[in-house]
C-alpha positions in Angstrom: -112.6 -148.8 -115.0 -112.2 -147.9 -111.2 -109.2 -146.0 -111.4 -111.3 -143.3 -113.3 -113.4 -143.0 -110.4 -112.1 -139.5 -108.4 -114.4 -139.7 -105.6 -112.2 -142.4 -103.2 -109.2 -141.1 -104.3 -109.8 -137.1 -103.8 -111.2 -138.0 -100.8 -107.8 -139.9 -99.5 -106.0 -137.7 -101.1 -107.2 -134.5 -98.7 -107.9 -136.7 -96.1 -103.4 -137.3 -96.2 -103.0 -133.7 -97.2 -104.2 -132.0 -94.2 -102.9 -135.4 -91.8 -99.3 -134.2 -93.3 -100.0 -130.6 -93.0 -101.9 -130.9 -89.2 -99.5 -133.8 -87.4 -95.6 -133.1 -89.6 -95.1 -129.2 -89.2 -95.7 -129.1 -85.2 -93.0 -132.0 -85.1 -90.5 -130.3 -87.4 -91.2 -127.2 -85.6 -90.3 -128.3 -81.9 -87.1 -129.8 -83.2 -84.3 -128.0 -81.0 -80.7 -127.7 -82.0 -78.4 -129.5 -79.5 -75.7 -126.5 -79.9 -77.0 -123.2 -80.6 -74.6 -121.1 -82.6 -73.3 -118.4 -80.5 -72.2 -114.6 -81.8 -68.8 -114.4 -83.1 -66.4 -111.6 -82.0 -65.6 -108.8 -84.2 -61.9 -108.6 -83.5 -59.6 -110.6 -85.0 -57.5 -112.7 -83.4 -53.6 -112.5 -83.8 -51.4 -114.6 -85.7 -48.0 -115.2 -85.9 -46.3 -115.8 -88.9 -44.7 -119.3 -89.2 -40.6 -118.9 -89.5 -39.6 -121.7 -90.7 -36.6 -122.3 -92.8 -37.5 -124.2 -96.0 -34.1 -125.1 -97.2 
């Protein structure tokens, strides 16, 4: 039975193990955001109260 045979398949299967782990995480990790988040301000802002008669 072929299938029992390791030696093609460990040797595809760290030959795609280090292709995913040498070629994916440089691409994932120059990935830029189009809108970086910016720093919120600590105050809060002022509301007014809606007076509205419900009647």
């Amino acid at each position: 039975m072929p299938q029992l045979n390791p030696t093609p398949w460990c040797a595809i299967l760290i030959f795609s193990w280090l292709v995913f782990l040498t070629i994916i995480p440089p691409k994932v990790l120059a990935h830029t955001f189009p809108n970086e988040p910016t720093s919120q301000s600590t105050e809060k802002p002022q509301t007014n109260s809606w007076n509205w008669p419900w009647y």
